[in-house]
CHARMM internal coordinates of N, CA and C (Angstrom, degrees):
IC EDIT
DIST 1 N 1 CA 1.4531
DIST 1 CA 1 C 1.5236
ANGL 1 N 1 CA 1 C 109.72
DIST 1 C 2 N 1.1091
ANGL 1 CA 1 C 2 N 124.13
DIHE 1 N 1 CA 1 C 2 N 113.06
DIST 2 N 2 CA 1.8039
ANGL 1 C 2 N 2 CA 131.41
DIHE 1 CA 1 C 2 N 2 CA 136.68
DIST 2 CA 2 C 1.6333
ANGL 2 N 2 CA 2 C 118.12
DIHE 1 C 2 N 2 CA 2 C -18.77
DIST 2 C 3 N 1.3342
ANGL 2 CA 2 C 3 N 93.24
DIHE 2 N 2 CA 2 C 3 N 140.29
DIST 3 N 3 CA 1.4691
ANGL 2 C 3 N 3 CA 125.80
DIHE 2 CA 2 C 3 N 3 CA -173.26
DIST 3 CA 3 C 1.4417
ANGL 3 N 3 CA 3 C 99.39
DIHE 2 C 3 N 3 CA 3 C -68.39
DIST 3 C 4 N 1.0264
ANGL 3 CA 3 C 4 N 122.77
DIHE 3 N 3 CA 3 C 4 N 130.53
DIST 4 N 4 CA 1.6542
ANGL 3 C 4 N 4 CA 130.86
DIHE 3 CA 3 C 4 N 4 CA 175.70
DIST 4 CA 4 C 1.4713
ANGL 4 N 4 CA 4 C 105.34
DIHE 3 C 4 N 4 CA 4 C -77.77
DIST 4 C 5 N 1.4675
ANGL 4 CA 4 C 5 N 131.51
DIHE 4 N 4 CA 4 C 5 N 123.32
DIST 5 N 5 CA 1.3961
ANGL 4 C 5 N 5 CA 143.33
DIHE 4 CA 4 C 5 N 5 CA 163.71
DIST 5 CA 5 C 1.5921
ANGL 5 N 5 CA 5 C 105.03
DIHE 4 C 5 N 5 CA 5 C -46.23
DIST 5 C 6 N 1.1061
ANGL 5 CA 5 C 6 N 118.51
DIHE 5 N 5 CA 5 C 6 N 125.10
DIST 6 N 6 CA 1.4261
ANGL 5 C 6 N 6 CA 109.41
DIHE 5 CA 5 C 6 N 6 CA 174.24
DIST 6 CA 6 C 1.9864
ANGL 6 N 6 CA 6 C 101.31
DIHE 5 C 6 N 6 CA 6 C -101.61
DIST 6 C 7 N 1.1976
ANGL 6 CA 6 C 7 N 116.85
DIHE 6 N 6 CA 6 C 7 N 143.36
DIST 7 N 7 CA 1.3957
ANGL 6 C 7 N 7 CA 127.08
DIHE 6 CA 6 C 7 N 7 CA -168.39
DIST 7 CA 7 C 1.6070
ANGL 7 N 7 CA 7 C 100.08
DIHE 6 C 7 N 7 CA 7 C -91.84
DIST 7 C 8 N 1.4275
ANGL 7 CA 7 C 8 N 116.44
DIHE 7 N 7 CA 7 C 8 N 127.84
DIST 8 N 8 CA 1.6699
ANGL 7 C 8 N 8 CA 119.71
DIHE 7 CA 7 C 8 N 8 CA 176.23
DIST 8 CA 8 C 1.3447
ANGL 8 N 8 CA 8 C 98.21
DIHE 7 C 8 N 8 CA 8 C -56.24
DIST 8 C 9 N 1.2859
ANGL 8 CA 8 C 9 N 111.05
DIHE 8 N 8 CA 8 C 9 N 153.57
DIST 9 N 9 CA 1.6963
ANGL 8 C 9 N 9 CA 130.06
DIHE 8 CA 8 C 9 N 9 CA 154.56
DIST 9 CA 9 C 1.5489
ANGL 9 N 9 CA 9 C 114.94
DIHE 8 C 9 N 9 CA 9 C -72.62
DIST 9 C 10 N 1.4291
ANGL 9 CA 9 C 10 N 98.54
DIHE 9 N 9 CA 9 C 10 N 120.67
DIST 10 N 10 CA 2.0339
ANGL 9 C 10 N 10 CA 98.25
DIHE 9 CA 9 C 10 N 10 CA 160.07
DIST 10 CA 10 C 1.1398
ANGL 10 N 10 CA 10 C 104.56
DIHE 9 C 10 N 10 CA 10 C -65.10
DIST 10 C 11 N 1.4211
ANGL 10 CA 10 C 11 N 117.00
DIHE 10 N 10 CA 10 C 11 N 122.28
DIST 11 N 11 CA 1.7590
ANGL 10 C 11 N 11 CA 115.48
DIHE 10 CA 10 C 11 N 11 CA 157.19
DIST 11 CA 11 C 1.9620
ANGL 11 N 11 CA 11 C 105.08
DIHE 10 C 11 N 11 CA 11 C -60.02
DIST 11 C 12 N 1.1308
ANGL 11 CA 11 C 12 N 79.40
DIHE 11 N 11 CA 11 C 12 N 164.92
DIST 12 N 12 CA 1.8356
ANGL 11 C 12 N 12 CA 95.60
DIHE 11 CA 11 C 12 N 12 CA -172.55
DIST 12 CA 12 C 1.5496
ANGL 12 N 12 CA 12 C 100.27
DIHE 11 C 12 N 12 CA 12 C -77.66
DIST 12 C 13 N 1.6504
ANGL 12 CA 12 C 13 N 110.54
DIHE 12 N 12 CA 12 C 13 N 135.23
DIST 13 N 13 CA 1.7606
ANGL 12 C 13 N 13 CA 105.94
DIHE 12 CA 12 C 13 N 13 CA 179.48
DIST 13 CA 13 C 1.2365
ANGL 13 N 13 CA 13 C 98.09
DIHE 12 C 13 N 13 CA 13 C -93.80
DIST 13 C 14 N 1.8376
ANGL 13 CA 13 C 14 N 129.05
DIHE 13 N 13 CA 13 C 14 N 92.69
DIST 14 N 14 CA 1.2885
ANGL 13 C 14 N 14 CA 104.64
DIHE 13 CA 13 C 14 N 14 CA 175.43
DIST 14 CA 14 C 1.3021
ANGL 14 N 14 CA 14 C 117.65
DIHE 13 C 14 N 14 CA 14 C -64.00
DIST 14 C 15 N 1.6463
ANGL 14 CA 14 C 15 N 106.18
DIHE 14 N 14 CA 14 C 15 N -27.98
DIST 15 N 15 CA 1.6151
ANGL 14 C 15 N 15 CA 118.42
DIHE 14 CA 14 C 15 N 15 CA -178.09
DIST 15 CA 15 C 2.2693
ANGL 15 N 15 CA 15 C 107.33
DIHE 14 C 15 N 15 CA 15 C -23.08
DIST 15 C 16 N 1.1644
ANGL 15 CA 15 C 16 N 97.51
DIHE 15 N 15 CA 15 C 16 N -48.23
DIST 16 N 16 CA 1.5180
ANGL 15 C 16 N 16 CA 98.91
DIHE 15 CA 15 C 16 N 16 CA -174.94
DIST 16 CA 16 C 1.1614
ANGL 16 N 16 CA 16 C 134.73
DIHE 15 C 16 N 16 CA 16 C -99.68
DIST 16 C 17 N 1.3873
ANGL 16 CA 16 C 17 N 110.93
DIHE 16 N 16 CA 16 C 17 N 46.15
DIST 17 N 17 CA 1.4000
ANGL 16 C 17 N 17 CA 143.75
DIHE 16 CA 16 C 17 N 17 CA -164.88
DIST 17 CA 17 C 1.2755
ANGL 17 N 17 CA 17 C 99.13
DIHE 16 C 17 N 17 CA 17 C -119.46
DIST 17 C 18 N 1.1499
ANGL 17 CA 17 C 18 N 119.03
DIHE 17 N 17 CA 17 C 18 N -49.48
DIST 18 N 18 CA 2.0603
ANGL 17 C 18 N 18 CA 130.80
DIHE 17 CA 17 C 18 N 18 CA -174.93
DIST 18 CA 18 C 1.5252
ANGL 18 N 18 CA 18 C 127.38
DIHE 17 C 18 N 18 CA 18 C -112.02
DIST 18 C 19 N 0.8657
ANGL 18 CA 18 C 19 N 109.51
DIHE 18 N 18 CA 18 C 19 N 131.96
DIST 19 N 19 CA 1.5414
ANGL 18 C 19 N 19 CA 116.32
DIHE 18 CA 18 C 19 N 19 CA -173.47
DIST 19 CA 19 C 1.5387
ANGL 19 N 19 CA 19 C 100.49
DIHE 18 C 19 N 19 CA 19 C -124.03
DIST 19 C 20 N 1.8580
ANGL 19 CA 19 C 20 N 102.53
DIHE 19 N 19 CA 19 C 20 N 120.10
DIST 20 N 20 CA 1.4248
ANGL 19 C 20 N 20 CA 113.11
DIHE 19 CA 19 C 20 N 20 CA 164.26
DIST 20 CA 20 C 1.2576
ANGL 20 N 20 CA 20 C 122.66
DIHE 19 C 20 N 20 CA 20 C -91.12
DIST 20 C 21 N 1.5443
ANGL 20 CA 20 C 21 N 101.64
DIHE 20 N 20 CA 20 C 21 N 155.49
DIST 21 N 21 CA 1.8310
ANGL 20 C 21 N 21 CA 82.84
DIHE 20 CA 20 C 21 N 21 CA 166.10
DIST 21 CA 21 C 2.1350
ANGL 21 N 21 CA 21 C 79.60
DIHE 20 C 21 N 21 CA 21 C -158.81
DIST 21 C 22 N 1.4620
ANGL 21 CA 21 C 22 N 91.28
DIHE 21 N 21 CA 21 C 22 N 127.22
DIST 22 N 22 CA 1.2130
ANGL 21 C 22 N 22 CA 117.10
DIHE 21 CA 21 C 22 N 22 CA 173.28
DIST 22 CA 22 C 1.5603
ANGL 22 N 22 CA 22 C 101.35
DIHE 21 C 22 N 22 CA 22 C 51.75
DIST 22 C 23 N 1.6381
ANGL 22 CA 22 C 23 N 124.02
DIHE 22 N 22 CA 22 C 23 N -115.81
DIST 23 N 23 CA 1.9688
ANGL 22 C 23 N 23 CA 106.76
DIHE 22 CA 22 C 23 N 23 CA -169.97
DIST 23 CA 23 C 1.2804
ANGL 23 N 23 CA 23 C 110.58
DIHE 22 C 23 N 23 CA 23 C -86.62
DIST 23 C 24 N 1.0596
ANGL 23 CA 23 C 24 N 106.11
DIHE 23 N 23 CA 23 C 24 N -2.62
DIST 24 N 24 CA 1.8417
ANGL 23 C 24 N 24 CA 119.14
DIHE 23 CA 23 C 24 N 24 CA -160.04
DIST 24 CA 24 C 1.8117
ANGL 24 N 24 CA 24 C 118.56
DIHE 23 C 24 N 24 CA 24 C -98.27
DIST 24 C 25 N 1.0820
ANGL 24 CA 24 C 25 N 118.54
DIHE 24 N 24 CA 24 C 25 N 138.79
DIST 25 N 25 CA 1.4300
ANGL 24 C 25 N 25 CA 117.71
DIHE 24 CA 24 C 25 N 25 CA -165.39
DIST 25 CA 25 C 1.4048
ANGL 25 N 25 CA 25 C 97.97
DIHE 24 C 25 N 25 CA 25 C -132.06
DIST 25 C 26 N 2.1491
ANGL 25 CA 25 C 26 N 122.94
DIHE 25 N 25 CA 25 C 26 N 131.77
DIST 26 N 26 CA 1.0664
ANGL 25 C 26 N 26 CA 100.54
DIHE 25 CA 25 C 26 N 26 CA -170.43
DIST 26 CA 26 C 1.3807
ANGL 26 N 26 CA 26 C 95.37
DIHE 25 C 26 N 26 CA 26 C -132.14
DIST 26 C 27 N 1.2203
ANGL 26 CA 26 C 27 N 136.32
DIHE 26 N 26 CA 26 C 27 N 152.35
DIST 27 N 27 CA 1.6448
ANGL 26 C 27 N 27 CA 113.23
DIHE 26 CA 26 C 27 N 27 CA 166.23
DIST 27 CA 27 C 1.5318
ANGL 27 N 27 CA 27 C 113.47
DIHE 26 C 27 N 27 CA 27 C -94.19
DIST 27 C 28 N 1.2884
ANGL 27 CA 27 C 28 N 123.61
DIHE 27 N 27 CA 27 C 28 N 159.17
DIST 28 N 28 CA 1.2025
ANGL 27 C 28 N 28 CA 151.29
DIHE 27 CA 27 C 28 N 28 CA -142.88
DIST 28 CA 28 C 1.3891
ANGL 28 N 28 CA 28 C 101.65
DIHE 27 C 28 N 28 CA 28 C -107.76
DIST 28 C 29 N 1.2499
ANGL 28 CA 28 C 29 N 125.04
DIHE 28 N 28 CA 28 C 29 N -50.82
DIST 29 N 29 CA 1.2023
ANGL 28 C 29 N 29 CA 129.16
DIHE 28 CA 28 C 29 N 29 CA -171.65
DIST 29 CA 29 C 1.8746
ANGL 29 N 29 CA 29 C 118.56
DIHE 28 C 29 N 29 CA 29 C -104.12
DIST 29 C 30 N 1.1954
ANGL 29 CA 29 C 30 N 131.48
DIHE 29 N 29 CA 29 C 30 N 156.16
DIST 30 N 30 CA 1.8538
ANGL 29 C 30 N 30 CA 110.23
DIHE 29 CA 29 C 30 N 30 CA 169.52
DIST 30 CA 30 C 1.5123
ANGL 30 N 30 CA 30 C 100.96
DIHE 29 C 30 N 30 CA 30 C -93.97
DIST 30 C 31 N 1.1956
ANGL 30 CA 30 C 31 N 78.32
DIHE 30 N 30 CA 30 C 31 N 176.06
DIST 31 N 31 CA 1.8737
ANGL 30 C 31 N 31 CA 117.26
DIHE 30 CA 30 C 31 N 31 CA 159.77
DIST 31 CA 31 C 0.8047
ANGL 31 N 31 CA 31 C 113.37
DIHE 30 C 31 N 31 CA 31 C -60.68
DIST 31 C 32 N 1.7769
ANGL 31 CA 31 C 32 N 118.66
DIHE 31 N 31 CA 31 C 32 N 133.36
DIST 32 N 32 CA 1.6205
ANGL 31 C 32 N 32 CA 117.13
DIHE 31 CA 31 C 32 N 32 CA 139.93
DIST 32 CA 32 C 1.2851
ANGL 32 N 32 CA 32 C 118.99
DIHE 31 C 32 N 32 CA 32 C -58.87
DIST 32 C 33 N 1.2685
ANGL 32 CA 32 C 33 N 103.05
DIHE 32 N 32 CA 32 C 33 N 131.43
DIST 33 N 33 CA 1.8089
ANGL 32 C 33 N 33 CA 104.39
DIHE 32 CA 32 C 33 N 33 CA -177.71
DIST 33 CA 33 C 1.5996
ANGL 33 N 33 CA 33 C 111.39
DIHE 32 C 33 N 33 CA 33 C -84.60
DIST 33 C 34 N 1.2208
ANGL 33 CA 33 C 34 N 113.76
DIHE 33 N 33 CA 33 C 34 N 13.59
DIST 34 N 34 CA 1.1377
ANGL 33 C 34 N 34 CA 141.96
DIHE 33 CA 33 C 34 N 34 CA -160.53
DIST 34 CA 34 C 1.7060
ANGL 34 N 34 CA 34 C 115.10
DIHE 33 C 34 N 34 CA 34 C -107.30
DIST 34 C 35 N 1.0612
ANGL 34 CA 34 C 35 N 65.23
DIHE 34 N 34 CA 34 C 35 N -53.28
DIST 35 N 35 CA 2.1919
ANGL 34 C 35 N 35 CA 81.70
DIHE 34 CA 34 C 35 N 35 CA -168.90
DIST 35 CA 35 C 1.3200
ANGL 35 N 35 CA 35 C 90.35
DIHE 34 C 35 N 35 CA 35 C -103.49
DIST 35 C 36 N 1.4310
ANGL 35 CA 35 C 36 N 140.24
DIHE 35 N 35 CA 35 C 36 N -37.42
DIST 36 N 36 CA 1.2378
ANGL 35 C 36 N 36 CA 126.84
DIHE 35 CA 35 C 36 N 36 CA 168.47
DIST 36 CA 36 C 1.9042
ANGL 36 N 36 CA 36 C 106.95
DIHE 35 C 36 N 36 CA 36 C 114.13
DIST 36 C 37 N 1.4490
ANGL 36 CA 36 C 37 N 129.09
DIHE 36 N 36 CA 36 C 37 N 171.82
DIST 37 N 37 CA 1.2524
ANGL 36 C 37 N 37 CA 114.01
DIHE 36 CA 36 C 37 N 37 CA 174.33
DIST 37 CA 37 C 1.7400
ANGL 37 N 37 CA 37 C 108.75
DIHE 36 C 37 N 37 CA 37 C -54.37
DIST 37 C 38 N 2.0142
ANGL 37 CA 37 C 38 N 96.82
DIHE 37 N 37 CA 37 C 38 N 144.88
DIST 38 N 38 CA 1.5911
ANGL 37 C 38 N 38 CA 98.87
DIHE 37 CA 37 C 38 N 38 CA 155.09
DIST 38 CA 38 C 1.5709
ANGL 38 N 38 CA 38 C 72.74
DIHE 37 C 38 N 38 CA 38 C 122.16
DIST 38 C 39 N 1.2143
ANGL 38 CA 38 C 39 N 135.71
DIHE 38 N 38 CA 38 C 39 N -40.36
DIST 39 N 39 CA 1.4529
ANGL 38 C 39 N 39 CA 119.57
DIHE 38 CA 38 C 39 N 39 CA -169.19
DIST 39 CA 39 C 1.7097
ANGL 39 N 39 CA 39 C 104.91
DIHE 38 C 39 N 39 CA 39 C -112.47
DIST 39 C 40 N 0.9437
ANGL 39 CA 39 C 40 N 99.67
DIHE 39 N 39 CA 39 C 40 N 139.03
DIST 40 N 40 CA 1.7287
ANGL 39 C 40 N 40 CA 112.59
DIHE 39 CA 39 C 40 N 40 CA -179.16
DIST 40 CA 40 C 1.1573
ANGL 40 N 40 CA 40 C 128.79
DIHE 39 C 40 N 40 CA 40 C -117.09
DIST 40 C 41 N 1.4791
ANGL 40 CA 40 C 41 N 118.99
DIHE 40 N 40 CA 40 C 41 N 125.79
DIST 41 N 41 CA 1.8905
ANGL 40 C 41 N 41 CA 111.74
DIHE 40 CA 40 C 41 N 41 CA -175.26
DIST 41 CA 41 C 1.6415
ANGL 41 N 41 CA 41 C 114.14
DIHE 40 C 41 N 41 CA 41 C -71.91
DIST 41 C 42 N 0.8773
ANGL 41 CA 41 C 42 N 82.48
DIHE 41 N 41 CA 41 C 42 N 154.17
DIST 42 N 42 CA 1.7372
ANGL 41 C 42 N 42 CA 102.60
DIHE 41 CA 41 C 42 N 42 CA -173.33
DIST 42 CA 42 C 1.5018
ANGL 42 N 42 CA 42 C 111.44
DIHE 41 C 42 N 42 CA 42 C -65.24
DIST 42 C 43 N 1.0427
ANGL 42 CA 42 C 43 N 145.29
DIHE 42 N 42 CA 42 C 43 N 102.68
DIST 43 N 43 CA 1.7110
ANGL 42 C 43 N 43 CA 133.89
DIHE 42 CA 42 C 43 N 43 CA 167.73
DIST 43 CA 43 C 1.2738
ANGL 43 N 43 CA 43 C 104.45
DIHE 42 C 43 N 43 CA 43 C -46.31
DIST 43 C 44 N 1.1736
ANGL 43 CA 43 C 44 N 122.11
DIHE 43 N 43 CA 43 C 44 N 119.60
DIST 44 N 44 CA 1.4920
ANGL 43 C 44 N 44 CA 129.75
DIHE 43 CA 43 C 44 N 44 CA 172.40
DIST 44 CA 44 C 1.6896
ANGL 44 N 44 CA 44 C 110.57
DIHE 43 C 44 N 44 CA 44 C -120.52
DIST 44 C 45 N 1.1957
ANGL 44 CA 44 C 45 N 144.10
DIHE 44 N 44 CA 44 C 45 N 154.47
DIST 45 N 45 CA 1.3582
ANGL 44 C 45 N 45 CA 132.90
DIHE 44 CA 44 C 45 N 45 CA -176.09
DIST 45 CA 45 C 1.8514
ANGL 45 N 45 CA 45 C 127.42
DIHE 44 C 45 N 45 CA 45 C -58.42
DIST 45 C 46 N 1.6099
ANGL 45 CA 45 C 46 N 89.82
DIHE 45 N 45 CA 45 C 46 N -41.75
DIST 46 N 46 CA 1.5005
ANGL 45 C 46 N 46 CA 94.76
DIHE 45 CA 45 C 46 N 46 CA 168.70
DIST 46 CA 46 C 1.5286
ANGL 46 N 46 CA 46 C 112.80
DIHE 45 C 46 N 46 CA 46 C -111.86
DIST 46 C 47 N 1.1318
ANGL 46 CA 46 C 47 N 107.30
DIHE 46 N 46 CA 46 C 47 N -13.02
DIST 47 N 47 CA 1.8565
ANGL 46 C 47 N 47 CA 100.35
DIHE 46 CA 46 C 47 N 47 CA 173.48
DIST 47 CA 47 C 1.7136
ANGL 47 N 47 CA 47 C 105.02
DIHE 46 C 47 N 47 CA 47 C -133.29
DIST 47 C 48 N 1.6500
ANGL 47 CA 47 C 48 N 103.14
DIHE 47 N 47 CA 47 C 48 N -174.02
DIST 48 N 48 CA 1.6583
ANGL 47 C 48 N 48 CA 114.03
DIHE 47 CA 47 C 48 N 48 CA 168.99
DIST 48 CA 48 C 1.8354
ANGL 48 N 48 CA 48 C 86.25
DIHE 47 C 48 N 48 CA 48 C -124.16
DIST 48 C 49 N 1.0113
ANGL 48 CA 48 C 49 N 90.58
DIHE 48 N 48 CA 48 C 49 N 141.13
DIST 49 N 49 CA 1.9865
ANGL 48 C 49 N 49 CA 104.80
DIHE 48 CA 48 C 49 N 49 CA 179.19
DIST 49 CA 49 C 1.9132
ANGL 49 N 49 CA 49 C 96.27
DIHE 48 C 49 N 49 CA 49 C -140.73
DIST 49 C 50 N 1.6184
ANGL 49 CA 49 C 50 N 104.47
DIHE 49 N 49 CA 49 C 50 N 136.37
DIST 50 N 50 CA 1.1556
ANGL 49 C 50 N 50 CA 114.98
DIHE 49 CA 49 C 50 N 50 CA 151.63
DIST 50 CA 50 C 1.3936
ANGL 50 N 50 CA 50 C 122.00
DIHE 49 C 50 N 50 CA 50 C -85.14
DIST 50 C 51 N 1.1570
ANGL 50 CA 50 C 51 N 123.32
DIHE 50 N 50 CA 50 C 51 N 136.96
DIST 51 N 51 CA 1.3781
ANGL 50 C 51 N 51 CA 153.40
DIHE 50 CA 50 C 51 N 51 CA 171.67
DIST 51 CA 51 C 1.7062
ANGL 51 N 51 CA 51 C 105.65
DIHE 50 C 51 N 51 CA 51 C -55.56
DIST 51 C 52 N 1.4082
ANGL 51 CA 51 C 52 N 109.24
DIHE 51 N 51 CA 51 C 52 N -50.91
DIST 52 N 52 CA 1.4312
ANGL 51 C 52 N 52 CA 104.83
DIHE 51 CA 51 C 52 N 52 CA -163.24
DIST 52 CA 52 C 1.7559
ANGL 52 N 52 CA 52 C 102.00
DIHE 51 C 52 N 52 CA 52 C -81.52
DIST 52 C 53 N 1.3948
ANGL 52 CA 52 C 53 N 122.40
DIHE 52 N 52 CA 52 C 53 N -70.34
DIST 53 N 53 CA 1.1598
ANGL 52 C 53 N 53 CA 137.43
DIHE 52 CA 52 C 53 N 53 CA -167.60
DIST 53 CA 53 C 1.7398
ANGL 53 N 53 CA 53 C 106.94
DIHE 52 C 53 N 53 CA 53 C -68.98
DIST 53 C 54 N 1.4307
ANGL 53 CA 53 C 54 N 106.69
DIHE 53 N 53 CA 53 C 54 N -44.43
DIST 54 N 54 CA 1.8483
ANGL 53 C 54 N 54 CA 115.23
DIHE 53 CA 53 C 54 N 54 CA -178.63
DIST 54 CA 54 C 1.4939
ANGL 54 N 54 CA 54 C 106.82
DIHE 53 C 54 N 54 CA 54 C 92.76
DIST 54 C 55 N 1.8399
ANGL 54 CA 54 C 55 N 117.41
DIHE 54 N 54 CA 54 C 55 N 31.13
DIST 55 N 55 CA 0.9820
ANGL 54 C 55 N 55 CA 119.06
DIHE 54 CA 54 C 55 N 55 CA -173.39
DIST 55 CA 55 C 1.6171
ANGL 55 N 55 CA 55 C 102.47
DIHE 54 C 55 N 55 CA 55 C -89.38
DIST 55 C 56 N 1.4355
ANGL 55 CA 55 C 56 N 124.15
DIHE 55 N 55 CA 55 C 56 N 136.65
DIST 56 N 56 CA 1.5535
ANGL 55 C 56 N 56 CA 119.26
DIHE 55 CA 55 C 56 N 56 CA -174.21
DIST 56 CA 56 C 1.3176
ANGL 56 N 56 CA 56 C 115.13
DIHE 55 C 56 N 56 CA 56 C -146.17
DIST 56 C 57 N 1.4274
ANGL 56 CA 56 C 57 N 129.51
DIHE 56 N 56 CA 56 C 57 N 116.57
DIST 57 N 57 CA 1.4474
ANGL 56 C 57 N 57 CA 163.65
DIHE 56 CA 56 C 57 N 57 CA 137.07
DIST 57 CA 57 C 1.8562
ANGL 57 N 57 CA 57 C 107.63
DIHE 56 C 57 N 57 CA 57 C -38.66
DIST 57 C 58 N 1.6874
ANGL 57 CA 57 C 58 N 95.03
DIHE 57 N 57 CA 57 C 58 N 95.19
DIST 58 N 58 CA 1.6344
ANGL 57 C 58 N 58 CA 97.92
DIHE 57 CA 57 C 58 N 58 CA 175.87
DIST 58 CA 58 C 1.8641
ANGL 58 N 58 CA 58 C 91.72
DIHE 57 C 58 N 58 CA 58 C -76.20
DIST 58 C 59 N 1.3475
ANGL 58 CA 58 C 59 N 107.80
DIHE 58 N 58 CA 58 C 59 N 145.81
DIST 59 N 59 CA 1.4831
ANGL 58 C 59 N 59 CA 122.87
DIHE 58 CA 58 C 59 N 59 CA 167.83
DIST 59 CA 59 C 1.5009
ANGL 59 N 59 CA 59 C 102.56
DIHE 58 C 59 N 59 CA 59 C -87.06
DIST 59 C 60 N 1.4852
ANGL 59 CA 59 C 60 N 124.53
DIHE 59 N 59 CA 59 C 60 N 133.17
DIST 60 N 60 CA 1.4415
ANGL 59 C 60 N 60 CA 119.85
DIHE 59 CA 59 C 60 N 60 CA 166.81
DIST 60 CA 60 C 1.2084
ANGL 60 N 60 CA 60 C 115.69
DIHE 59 C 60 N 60 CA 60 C -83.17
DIST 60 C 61 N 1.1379
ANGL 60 CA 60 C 61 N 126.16
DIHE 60 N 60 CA 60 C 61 N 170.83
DIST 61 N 61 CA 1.4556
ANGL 60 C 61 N 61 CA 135.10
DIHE 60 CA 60 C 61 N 61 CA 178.46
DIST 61 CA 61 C 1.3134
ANGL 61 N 61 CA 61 C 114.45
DIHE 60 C 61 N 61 CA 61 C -118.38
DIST 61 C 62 N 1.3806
ANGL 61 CA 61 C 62 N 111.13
DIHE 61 N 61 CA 61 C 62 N 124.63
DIST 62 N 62 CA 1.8545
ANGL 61 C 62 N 62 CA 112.72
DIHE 61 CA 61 C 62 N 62 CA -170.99
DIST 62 CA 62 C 1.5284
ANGL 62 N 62 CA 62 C 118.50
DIHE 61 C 62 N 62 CA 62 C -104.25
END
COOR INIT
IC SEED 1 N 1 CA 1 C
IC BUILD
């Protein structure tokens, strides 16, 4: 048997987490209220889900 290719890692874009505008810096996404600041839920179409803990916020639809 052949050596399995191992696939590089994406580094994390924090770059697109925050949006500036002029002195002010804001983030885009929340907190897990869970895991606490430093970790951020995922935008997902119908919910926000953390990655670390698997804590998840269904979004309603209006």
């Amino acid at each position: 048997m052949g050596k399995k290719k191992k696939n590089p890692k994406k580094p994390m874009q924090v770059w697109k987490l925050y949006q500036s505008s002029g002195d002010k810096t804001e983030r885009k996404n929340k907190f897990c209220p869970k895991c606490g600041e430093g970790t951020f839920l995922a935008n997902h179409k119908d919910r926000l889900t953390c990655g670390k803990c698997s804590y998840t916020e269904m979004i309603s639809k209006k």
